[in-house]
C-alpha positions as CSV (number, residue, x, y, z in Angstrom):
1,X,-21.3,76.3,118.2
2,X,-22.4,78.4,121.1
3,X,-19.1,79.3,123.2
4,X,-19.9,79.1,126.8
5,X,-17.5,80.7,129.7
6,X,-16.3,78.6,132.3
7,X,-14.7,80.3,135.5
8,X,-12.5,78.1,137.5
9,X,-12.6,75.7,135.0
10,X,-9.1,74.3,135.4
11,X,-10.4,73.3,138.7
12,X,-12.4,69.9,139.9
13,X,-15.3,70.5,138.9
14,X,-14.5,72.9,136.0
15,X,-12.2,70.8,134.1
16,X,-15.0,68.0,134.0
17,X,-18.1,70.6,133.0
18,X,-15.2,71.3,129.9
19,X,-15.1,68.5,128.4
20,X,-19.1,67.5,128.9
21,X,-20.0,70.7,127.3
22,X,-17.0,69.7,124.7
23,X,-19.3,66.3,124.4
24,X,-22.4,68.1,124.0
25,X,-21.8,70.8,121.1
26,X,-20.5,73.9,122.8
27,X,-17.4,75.4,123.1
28,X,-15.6,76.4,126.3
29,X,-13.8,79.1,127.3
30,X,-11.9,78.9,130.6
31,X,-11.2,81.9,132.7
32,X,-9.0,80.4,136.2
33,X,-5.8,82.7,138.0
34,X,-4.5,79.3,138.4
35,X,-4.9,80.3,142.7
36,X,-6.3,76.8,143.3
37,X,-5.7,74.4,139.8
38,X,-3.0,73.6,138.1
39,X,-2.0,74.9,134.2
40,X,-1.6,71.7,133.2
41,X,-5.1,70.2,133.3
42,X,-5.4,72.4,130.2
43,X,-3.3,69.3,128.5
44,X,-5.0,66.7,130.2
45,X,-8.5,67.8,128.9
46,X,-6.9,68.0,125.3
47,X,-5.8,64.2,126.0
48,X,-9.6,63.6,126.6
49,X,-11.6,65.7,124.2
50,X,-8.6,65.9,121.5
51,X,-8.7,70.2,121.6
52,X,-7.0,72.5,123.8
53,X,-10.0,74.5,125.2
54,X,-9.5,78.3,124.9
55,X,-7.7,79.3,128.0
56,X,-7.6,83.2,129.3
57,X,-5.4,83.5,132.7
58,X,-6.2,86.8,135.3
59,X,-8.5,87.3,138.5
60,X,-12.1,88.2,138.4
61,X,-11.5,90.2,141.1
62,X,-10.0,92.7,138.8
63,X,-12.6,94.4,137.5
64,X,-10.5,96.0,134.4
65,X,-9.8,92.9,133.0
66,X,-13.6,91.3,133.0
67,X,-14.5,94.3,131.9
68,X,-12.0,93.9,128.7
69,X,-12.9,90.4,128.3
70,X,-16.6,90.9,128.0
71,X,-15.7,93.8,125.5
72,X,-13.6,91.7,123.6
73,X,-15.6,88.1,123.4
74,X,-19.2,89.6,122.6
75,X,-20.3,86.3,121.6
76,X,-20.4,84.6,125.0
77,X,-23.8,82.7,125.1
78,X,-23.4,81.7,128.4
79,X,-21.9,81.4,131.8
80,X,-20.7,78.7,134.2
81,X,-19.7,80.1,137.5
82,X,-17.2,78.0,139.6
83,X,-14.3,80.8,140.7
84,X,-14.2,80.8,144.6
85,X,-12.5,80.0,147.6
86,X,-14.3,76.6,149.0
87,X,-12.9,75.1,151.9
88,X,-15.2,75.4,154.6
89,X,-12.2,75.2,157.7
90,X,-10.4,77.7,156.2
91,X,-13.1,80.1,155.5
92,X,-13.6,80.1,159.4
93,X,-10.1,81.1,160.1
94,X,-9.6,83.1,157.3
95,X,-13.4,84.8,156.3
96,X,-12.3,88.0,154.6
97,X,-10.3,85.7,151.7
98,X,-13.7,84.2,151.0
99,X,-15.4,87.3,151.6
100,X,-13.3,89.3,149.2
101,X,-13.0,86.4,146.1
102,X,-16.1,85.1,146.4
103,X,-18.4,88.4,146.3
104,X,-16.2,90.4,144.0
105,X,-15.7,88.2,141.1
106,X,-19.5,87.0,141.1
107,X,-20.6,90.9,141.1
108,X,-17.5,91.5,138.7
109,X,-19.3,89.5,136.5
110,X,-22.5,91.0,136.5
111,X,-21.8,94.4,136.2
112,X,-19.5,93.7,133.2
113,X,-22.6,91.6,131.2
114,X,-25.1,94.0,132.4
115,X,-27.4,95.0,129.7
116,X,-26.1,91.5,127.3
117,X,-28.6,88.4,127.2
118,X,-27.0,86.2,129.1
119,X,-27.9,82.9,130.6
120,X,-25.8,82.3,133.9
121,X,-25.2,79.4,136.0
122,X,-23.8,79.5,139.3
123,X,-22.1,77.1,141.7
124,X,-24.1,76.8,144.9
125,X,-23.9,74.5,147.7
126,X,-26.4,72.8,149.6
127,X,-24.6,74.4,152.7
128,X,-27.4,76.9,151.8
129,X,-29.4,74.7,154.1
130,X,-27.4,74.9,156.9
131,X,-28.4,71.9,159.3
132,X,-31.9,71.0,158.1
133,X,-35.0,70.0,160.1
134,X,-36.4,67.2,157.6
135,X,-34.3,65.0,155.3
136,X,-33.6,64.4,152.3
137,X,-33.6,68.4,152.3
138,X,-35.7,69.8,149.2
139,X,-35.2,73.5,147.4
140,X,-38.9,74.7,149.4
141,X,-36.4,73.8,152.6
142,X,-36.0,77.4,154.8
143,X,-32.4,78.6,154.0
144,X,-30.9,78.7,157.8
145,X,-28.0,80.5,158.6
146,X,-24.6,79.6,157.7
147,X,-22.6,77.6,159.6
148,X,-19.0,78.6,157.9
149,X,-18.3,82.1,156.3
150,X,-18.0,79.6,152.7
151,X,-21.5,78.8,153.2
152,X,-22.2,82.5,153.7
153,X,-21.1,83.6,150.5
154,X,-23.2,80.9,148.9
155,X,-26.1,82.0,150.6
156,X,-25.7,85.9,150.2
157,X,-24.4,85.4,146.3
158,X,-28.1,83.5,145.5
159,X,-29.3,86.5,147.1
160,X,-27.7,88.8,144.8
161,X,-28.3,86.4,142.0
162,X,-32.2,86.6,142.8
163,X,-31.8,90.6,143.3
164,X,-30.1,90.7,139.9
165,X,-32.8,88.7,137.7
166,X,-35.4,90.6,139.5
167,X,-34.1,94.1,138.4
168,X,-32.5,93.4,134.6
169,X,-34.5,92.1,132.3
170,X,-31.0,90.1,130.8
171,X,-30.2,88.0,133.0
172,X,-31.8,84.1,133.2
173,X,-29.9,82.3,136.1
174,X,-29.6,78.6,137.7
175,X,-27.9,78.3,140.6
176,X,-27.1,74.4,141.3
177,X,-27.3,73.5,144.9
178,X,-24.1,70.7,145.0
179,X,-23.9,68.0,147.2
180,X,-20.4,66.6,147.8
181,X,-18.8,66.0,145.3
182,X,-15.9,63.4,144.3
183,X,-14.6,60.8,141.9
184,X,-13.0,61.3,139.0
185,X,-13.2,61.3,134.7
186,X,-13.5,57.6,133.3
187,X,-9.9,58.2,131.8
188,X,-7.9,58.9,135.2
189,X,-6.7,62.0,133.6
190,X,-8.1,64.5,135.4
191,X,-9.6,64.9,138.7
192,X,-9.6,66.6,142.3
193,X,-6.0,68.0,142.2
194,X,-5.8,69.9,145.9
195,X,-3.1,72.4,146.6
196,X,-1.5,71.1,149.8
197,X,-3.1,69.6,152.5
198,X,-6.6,68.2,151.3
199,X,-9.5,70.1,152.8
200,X,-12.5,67.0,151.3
201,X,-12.7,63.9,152.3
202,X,-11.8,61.4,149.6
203,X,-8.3,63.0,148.3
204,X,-7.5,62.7,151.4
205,X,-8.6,59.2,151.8
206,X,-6.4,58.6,148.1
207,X,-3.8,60.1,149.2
208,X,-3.4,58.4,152.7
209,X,-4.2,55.4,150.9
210,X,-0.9,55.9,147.8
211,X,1.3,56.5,150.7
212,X,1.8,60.7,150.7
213,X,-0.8,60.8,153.8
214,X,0.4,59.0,157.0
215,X,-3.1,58.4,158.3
216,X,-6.9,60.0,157.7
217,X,-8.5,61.6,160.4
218,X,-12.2,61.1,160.9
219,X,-13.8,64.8,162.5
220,X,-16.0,63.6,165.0
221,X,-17.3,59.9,166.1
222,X,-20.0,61.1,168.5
223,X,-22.2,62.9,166.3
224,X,-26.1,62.1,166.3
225,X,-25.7,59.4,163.5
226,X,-25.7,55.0,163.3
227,X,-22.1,54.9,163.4
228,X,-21.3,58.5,165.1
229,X,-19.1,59.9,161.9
230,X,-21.4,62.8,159.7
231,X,-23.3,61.7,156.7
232,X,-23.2,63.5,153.2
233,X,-24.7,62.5,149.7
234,X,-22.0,62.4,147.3
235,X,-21.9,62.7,144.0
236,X,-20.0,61.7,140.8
237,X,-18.3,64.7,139.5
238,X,-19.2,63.8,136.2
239,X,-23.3,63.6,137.1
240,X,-22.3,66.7,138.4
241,X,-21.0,68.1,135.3
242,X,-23.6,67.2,133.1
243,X,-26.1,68.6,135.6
244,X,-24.1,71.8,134.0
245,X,-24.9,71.3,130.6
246,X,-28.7,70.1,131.4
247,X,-29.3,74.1,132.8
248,X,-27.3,75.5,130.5
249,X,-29.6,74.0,128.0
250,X,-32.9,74.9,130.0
251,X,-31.8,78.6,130.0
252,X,-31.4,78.3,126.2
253,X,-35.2,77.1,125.7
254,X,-36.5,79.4,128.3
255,X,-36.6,78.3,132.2
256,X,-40.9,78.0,132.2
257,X,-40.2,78.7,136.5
258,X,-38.7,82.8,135.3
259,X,-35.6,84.2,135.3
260,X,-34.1,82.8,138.7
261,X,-34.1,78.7,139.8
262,X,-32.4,76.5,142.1
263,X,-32.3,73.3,142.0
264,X,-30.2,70.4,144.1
265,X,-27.4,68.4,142.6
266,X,-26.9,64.8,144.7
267,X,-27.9,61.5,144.5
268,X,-30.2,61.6,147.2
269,X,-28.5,59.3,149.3
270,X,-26.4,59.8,152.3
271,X,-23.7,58.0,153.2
272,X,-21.5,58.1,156.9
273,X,-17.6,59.5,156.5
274,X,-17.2,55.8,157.7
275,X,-19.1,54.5,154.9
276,X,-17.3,56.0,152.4
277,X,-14.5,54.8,153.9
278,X,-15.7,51.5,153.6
279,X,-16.8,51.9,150.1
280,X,-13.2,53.4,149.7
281,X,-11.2,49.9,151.2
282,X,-13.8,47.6,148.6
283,X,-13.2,49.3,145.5
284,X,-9.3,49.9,145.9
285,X,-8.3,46.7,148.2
286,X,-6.6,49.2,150.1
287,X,-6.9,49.2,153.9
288,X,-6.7,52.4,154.9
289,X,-5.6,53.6,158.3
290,X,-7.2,56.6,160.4
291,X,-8.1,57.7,163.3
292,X,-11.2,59.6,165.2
293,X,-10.0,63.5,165.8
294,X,-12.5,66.1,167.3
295,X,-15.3,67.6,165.6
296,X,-14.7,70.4,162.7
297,X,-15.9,73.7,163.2
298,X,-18.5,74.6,160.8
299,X,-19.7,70.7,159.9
300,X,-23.1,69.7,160.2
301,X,-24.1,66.5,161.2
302,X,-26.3,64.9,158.4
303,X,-27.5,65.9,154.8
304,X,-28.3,64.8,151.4
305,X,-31.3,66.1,149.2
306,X,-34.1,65.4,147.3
307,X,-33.1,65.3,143.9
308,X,-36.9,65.3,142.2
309,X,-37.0,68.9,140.7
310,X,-33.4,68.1,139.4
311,X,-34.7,64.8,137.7
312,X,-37.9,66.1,136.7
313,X,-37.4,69.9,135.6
314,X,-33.5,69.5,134.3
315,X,-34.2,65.9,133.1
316,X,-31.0,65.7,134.7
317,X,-30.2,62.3,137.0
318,X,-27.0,60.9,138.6
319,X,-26.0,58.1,137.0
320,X,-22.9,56.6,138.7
321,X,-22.9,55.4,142.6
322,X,-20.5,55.0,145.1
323,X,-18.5,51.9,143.6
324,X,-17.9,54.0,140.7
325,X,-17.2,57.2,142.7
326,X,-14.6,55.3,144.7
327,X,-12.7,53.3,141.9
328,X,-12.5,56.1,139.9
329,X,-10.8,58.5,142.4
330,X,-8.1,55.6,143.1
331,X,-7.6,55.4,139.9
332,X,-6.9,59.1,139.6
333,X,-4.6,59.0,142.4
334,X,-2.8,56.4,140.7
335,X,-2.1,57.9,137.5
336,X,-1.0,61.1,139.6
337,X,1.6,58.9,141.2
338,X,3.2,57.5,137.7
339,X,2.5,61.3,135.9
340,X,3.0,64.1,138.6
341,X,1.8,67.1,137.5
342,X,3.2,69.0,140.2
């Protein structure tokens, strides 16, 4: 049973690539300093999988202690790289946070595996693509600069990623280009769990919509759109998560495109913030109430991406639409209201 690392994986995303790589054979092993999750999704995976996944608590950041890590778990078969600071208005008023986590627990990383075989996949974002000039966006699509310092370290940590494969012959790395990500596991028992103030769009919508939010605010109503809100393509956090396991797996049989791939993770369908909404109010018969604000700094206006190497090369595709999406981050909301875990 190959035992594959998983940084941030008491986070969104994390928690949910833990117990798909628990359904497909391997077993995690979480590394999180607990800076942005919560210690007790470690029990709420066990609920779901029926294991408590191997749980190690520090910062990447610290170089002393990857290094000790790595020494001490030499077999390691893989990597899944989530750590990072990811909220795109904060990164603008507060850059050298994201500068600082993001860069030195990726590099962290690589200096402490340099010289193993290891196959690495790293969490990208299709903010790589900055505003693009054709939709849906593909991986070809020019990387433009970045219109947040979050989508900065993105872009420069591919480029380091690329840099590294190109010079050590060890390393074999995916970096998945995410869409937007939302929803929640089929159980309700884990889920986008935000420290304070929601920086994404649906826990905010939940959470308006249980009561803890007095109203949603919509950034911007006069964008270049049919209904003036932005548009995203949003995808199941679980088609997310087993987009995880699907490169994990094409590193293990040998990537034929080399040592360094990107592909995109979405749907390839975009949806308005006020269509989401929409889709929010018909799978929860919950009318929400929000109001237009004024734009966000570092949104663009319209994205979502051609998903065709994904299906194709990963013979990876998203399963689960928006009805799905939406009903299962109510119903996440409303376990959290009858079992806080706060």
């Amino acid at each position: 049973m190959s035992r594959i690392l998983v940084t941030g994986g008491t986070g969104y995303i994390g928690s949910h690539t833990v117990v798909e790589l628990h359904n497909a054979g391997y077993k995690p092993v979480i590394i999180d300093n607990l800076s942005n999750s919560n210690i007790k999704i470690l029990d709420q995976i066990e609920k779901i999988i029926g294991v408590k996944p191997e749980f190690h608590q520090f910062d990447l950041c610290d170089a002393e202690k990857v290094n000790a890590f790595v020494q001490a778990n030499p077999d390691i078969q893989g990597i899944i790289h989530f750590a990072a600071s990811k909220a795109v208005g904060e990164s603008v008023q507060d850059p050298l946070k994201y500068y600082h986590n993001n860069f030195f627990s990726l590099i962290n990383l690589l200096n402490a595996y340099r010289g193993k075989n290891v196959n690495f996949v790293f969490s990208s974002s299709c903010t790589v693509y900055g505003e693009p000039d054709v939709l849906p966006v593909t991986e070809s699509a020019p990387v433009k600069k970045a219109t947040s310092p979050y989508g900065n370290t993105k872009q420069i940590a591919e480029e380091i990623l690329q840099d590294t494969a190109s010079a050590y012959d060890n390393y074999h790395i995916i970096a998945l280009r995410y869409f937007n990500p939302v929803g929640a596991h089929p159980s309700a028992l884990i889920g986008e769990l935000p420290n304070g103030v929601p920086q994404n769009l649906l826990p905010f919508i939940t959470q308006t919509a249980i009561g803890k939010r007095e109203k949603l605010t919509v950034f911007g109503n006069d964008y270049d759109t049919p209904d003036g809100s932005c548009i995203r393509d949003y995808i199941h956090v679980v088609d997310l998560a087993k987009a995880h396991v699907a490169a994990i797996k094409l590193l293990e049989k040998g990537n034929p495109n080399g040592k360094y791939d990107v592909f995109n993770v979405g749907t390839g369908n975009g949806y308005s913030v006020l269509e989401a909404i929409a889709a929010f109010e018909k799978a929860s018969g919950q009318k929400l109430k929000y109001e237009f604000g004024p734009r966000r700094e570092g949104d663009v206006v319209k994205v979502w991406g051609d998903v065709s190497k994904s299906n194709r090369e990963l013979g990876w595709k998203a399963e689960l639409g928006i009805d799905e999406m939406m009903a299962s981050a109510w119903a996440w909301e409303k376990y959290l209201k009858e079992n806080p875990l706060d």
